[in-house]
N, CA, C and O atoms as a GROMACS GRO file, in nm:
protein
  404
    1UNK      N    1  -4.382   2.239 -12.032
    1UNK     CA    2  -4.518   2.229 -11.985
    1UNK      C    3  -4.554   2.082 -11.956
    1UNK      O    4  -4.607   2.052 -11.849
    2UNK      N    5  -4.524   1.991 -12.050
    2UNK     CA    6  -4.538   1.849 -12.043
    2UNK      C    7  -4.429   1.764 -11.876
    2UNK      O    8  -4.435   1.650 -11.827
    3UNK      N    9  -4.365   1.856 -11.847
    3UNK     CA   10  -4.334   1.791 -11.742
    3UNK      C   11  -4.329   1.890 -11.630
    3UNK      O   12  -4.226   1.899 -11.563
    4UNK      N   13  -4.408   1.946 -11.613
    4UNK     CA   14  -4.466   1.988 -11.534
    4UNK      C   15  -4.625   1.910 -11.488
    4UNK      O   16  -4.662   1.895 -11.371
    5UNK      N   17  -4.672   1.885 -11.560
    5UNK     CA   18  -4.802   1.811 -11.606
    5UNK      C   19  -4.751   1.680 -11.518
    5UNK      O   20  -4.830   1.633 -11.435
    6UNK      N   21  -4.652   1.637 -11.531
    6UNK     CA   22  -4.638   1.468 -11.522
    6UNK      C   23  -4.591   1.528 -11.377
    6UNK      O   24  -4.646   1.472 -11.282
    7UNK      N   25  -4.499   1.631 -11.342
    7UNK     CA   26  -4.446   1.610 -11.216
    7UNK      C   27  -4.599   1.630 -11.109
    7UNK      O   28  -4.620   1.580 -10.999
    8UNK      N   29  -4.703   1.739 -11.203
    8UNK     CA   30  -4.782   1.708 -11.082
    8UNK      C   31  -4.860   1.610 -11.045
    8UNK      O   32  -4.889   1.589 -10.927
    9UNK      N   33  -4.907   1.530 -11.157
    9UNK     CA   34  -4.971   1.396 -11.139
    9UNK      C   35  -4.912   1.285 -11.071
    9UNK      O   36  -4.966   1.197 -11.004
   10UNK      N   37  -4.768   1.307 -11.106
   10UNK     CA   38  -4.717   1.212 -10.966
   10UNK      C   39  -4.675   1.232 -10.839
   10UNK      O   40  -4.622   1.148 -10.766
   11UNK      N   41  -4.704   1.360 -10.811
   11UNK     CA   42  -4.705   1.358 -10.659
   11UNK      C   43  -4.842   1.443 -10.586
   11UNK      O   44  -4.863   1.446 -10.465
   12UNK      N   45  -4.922   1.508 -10.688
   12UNK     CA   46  -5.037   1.614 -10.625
   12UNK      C   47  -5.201   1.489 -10.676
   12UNK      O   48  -5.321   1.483 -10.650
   13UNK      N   49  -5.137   1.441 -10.728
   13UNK     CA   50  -5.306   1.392 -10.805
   13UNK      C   51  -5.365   1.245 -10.657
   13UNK      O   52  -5.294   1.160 -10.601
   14UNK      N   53  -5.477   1.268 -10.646
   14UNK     CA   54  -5.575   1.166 -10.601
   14UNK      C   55  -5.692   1.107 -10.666
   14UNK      O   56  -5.785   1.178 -10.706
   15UNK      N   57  -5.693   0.961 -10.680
   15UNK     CA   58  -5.606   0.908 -10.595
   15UNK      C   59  -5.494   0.872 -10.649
   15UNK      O   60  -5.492   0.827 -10.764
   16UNK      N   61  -5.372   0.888 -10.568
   16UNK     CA   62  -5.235   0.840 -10.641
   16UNK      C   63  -5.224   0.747 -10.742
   16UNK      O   64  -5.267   0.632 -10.738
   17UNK      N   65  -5.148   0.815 -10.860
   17UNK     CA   66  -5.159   0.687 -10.979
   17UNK      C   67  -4.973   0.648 -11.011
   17UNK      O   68  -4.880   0.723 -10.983
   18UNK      N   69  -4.965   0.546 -11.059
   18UNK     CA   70  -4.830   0.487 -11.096
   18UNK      C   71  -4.762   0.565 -11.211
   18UNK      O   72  -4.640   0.575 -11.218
   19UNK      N   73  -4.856   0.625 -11.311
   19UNK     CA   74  -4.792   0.653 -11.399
   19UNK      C   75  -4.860   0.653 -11.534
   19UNK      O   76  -4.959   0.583 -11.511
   20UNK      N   77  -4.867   0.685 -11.647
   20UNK     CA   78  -4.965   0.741 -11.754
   20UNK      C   79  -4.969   0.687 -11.895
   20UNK      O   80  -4.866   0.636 -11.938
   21UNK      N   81  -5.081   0.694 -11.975
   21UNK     CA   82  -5.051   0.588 -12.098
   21UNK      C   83  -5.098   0.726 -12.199
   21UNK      O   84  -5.162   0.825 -12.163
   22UNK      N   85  -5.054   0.700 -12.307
   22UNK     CA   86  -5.107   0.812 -12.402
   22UNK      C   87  -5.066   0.803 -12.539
   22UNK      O   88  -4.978   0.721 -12.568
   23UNK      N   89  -5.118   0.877 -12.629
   23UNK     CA   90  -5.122   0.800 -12.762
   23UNK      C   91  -4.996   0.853 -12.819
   23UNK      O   92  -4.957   0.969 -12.810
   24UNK      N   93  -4.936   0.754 -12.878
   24UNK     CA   94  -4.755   0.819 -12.972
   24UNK      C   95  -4.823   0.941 -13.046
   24UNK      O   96  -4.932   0.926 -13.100
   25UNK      N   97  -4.765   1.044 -13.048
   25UNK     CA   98  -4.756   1.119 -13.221
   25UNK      C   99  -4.632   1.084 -13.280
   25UNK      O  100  -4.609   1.156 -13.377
   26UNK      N  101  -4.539   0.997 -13.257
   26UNK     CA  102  -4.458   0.940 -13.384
   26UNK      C  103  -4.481   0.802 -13.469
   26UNK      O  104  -4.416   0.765 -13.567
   27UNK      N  105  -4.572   0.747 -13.418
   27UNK     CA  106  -4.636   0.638 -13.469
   27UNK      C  107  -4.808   0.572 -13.495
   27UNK      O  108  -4.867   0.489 -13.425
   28UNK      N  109  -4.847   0.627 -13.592
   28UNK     CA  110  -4.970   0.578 -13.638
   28UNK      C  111  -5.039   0.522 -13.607
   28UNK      O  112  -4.967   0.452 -13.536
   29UNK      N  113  -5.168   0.467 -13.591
   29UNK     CA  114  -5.216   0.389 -13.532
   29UNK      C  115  -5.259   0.366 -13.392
   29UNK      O  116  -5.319   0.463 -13.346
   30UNK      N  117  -5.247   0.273 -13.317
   30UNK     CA  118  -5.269   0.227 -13.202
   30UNK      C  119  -5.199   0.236 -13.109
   30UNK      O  120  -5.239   0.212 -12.995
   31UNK      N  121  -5.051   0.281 -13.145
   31UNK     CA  122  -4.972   0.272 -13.078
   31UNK      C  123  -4.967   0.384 -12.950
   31UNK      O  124  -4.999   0.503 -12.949
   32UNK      N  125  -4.911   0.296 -12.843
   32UNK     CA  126  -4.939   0.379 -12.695
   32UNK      C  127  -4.758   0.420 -12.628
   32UNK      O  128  -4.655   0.360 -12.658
   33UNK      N  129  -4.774   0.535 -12.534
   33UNK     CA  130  -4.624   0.572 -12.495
   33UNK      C  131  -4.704   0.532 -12.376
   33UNK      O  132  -4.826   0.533 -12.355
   34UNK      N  133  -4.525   0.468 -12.248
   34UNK     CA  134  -4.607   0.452 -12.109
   34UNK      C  135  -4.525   0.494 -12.030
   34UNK      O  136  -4.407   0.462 -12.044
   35UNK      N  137  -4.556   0.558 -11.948
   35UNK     CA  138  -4.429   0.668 -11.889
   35UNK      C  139  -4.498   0.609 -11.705
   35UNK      O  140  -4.606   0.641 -11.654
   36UNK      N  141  -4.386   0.517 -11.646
   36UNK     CA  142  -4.419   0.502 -11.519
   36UNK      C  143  -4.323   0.600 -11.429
   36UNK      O  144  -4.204   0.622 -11.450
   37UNK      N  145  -4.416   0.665 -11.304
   37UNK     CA  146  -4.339   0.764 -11.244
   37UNK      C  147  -4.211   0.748 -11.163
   37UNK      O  148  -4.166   0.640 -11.200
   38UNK      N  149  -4.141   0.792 -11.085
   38UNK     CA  150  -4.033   0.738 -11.007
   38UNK      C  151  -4.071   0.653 -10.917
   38UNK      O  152  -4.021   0.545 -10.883
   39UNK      N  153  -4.162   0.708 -10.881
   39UNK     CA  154  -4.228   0.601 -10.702
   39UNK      C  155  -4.261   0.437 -10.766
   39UNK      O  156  -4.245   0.336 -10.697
   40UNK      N  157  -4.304   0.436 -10.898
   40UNK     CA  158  -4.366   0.314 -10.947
   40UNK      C  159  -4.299   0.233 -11.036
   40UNK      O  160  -4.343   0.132 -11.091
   41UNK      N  161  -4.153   0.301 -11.048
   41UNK     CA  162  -4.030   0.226 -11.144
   41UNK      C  163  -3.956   0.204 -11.055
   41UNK      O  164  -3.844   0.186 -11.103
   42UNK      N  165  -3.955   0.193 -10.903
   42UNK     CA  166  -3.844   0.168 -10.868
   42UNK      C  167  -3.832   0.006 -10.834
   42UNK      O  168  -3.903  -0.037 -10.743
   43UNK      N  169  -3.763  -0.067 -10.889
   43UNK     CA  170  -3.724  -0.197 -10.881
   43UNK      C  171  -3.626  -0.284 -10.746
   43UNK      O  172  -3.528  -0.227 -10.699
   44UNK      N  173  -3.659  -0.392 -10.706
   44UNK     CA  174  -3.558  -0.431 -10.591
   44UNK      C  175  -3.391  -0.472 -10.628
   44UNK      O  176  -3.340  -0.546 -10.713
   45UNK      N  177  -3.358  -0.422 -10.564
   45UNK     CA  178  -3.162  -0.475 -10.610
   45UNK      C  179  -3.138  -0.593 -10.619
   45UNK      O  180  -3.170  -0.674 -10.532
   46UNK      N  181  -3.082  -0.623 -10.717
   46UNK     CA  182  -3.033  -0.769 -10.751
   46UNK      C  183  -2.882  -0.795 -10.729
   46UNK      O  184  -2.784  -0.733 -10.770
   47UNK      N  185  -2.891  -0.892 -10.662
   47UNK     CA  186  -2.764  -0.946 -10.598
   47UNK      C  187  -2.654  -0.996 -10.695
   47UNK      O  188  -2.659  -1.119 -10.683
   48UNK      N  189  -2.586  -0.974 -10.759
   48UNK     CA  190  -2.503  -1.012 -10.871
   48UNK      C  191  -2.380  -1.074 -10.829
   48UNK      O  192  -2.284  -1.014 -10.779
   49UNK      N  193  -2.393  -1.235 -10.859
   49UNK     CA  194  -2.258  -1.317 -10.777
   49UNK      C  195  -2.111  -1.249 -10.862
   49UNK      O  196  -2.096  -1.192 -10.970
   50UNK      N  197  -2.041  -1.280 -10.776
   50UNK     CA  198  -1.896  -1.241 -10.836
   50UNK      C  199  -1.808  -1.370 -10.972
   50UNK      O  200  -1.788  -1.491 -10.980
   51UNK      N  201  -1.778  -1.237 -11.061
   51UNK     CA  202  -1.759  -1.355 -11.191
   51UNK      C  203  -1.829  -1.316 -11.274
   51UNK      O  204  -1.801  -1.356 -11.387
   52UNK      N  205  -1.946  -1.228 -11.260
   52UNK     CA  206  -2.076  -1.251 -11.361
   52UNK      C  207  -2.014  -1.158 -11.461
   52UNK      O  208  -1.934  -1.079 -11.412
   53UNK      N  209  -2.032  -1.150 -11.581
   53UNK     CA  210  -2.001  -1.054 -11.715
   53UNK      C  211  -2.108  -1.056 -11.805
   53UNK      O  212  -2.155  -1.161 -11.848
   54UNK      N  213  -2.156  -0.921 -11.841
   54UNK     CA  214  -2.226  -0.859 -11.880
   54UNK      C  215  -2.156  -0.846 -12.093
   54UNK      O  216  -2.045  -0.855 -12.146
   55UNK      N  217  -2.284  -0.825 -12.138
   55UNK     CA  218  -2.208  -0.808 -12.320
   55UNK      C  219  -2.315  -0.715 -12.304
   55UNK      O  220  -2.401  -0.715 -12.215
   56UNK      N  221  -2.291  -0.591 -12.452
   56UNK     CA  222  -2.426  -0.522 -12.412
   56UNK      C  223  -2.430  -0.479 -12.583
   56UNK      O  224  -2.325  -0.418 -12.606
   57UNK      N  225  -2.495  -0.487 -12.682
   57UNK     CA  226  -2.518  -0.493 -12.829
   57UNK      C  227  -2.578  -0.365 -12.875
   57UNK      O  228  -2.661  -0.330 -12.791
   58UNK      N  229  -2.574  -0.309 -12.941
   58UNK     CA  230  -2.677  -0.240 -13.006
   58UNK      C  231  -2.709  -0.258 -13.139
   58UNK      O  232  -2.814  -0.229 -13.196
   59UNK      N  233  -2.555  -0.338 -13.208
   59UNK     CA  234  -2.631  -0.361 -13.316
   59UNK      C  235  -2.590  -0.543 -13.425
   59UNK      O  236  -2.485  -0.605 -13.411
   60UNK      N  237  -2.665  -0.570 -13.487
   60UNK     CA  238  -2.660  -0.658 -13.499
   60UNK      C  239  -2.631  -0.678 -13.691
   60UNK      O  240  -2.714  -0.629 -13.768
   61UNK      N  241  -2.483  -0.769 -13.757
   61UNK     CA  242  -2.474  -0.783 -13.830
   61UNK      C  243  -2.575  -0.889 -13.944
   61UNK      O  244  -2.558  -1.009 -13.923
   62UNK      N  245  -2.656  -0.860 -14.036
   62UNK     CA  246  -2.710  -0.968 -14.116
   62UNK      C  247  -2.683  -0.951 -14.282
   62UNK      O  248  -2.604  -0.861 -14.312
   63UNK      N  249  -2.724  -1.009 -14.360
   63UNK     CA  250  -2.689  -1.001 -14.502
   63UNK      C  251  -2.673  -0.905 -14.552
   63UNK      O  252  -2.568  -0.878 -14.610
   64UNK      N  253  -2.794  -0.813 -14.542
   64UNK     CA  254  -2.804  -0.656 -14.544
   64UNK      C  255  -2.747  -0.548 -14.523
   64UNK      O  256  -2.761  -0.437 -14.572
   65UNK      N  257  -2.673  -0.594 -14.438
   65UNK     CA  258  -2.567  -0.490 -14.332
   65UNK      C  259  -2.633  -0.497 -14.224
   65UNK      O  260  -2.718  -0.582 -14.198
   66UNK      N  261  -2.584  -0.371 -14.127
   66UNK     CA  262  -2.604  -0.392 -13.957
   66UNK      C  263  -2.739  -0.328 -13.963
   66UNK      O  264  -2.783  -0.257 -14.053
   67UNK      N  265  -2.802  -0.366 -13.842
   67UNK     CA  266  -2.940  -0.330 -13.804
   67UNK      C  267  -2.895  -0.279 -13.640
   67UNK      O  268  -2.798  -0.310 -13.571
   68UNK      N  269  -3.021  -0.183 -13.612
   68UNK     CA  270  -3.014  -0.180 -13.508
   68UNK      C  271  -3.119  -0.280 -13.417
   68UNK      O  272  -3.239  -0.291 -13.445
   69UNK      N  273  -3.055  -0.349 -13.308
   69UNK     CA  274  -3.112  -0.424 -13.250
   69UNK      C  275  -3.023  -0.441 -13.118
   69UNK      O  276  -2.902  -0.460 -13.129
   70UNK      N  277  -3.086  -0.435 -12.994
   70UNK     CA  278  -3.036  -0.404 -12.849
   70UNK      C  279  -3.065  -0.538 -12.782
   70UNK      O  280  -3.179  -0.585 -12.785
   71UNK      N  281  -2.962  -0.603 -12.722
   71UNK     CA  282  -2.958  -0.722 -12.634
   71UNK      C  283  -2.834  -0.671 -12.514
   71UNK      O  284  -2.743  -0.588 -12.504
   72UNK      N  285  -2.881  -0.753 -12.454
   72UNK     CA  286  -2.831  -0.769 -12.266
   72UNK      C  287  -2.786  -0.906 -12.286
   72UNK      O  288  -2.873  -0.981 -12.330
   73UNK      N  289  -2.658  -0.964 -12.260
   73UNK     CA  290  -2.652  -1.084 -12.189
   73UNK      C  291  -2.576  -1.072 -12.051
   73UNK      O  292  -2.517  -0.969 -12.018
   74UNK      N  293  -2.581  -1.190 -11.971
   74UNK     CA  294  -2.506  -1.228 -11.832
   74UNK      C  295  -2.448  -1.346 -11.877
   74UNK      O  296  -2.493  -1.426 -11.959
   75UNK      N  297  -2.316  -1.350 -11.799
   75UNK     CA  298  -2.293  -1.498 -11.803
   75UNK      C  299  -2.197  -1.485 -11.653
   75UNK      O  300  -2.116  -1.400 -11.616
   76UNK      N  301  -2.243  -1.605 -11.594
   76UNK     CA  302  -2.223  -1.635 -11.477
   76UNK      C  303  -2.141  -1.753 -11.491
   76UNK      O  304  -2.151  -1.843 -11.574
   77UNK      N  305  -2.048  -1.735 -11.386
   77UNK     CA  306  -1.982  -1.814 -11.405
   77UNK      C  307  -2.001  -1.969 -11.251
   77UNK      O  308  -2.021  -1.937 -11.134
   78UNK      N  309  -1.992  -2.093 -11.289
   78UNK     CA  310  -2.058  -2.197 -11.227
   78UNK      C  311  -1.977  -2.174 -11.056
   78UNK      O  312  -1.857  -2.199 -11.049
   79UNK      N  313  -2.036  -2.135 -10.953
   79UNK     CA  314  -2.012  -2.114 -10.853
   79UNK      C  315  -1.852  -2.215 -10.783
   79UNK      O  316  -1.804  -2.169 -10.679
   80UNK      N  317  -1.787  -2.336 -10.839
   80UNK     CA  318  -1.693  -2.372 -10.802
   80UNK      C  319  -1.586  -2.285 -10.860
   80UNK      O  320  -1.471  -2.299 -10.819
   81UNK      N  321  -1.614  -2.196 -10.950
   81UNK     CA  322  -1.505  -2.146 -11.029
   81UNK      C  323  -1.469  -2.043 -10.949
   81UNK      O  324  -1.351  -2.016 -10.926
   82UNK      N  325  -1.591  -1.962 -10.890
   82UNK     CA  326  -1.558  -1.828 -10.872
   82UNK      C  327  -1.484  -1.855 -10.734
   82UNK      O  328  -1.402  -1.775 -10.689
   83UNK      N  329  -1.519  -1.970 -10.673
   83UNK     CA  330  -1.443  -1.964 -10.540
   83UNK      C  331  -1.349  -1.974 -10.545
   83UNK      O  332  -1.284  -1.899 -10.472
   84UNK      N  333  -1.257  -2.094 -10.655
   84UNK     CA  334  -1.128  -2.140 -10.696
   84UNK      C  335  -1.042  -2.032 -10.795
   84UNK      O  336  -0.927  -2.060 -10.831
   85UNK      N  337  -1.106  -1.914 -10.831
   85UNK     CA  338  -1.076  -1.796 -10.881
   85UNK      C  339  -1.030  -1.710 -10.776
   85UNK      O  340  -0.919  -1.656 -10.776
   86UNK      N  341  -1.154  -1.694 -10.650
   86UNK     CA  342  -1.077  -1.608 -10.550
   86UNK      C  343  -0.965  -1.698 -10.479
   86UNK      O  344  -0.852  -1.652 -10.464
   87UNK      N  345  -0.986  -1.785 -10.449
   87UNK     CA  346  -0.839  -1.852 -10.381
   87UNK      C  347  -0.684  -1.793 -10.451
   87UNK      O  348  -0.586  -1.727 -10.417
   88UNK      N  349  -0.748  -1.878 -10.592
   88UNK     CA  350  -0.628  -1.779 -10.665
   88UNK      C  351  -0.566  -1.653 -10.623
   88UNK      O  352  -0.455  -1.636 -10.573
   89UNK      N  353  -0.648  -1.577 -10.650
   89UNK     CA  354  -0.615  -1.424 -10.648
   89UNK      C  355  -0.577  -1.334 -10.495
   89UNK      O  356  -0.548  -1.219 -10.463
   90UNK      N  357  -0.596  -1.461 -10.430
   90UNK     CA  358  -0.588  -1.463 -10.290
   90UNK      C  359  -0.476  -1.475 -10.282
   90UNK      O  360  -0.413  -1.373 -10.256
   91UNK      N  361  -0.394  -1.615 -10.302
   91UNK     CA  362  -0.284  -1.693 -10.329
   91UNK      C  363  -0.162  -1.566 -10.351
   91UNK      O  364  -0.083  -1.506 -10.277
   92UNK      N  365  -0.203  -1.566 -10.522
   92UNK     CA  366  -0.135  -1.476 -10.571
   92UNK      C  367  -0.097  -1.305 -10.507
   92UNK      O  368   0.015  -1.253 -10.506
   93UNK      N  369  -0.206  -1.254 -10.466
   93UNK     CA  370  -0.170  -1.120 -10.382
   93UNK      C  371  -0.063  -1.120 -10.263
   93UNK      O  372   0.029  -1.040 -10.250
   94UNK      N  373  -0.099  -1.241 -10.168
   94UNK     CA  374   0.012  -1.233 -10.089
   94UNK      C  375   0.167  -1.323 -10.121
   94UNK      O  376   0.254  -1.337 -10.036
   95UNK      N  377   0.175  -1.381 -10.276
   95UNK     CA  378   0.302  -1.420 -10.290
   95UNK      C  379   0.373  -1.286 -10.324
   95UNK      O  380   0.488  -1.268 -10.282
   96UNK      N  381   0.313  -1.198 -10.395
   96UNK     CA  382   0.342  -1.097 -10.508
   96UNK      C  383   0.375  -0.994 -10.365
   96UNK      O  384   0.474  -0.920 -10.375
   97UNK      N  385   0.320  -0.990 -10.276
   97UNK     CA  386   0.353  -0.882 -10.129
   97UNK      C  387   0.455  -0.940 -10.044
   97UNK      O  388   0.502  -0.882  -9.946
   98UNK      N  389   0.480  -1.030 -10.075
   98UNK     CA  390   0.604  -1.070  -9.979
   98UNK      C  391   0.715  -1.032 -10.024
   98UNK      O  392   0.800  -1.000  -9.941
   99UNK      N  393   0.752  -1.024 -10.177
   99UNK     CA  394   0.830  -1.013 -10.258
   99UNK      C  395   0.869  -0.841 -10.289
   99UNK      O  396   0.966  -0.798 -10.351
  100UNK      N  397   0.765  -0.768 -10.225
  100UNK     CA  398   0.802  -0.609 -10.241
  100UNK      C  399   0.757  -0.564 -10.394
  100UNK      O  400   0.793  -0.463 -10.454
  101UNK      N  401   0.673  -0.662 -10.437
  101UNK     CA  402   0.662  -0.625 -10.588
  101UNK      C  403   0.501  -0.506 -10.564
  101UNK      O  404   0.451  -0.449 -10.661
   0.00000   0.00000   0.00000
């Protein structure tokens, strides 16, 4: 029923809205859920140079033992590298093809 509700508000309701705020029932208080629709989450593509590496965590060791805790990193690598990386691999593909390997 609940998503039925949401599918019609995001495409039948006027005037068109982005998307809906409403109160948790798993958390007490003040606390708000925010549910943005498809049309209003959609984000522009990000160009990701070559080289870049991604780590992705969920959980994190401390005195206590592990916790859960979620991090993203990038690490990019300094743009002379990645060129002197593809040369490489450049290099290397056509020594390795001449050879029948």
């Amino acid at each position: 029923m609940t998503q039925a509700i949401a599918d019609f508000l995001s495409s039948q309701c006027s005037p068109s809205i982005d998307g809906i705020i409403y109160p948790s029932v798993q958390v007490a208080g003040q606390a708000k859920n925010i549910v943005l629709f498809h049309k209003a989450s959609v984000v522009e593509k990000v160009a990701i140079p070559e080289g870049t590496k991604f780590s992705v965590s969920t959980l994190q060791d401390y005195e206590g033992g592990p916790e859960v805790e979620y991090s993203v990193s990038e690490e990019v690598p300094p743009a002379g590298e990645v060129q002197a990386s593809a040369r490489a691999n450049v290099s290397g593909n056509a020594t390795r093809g001449e050879h029948g390997s």
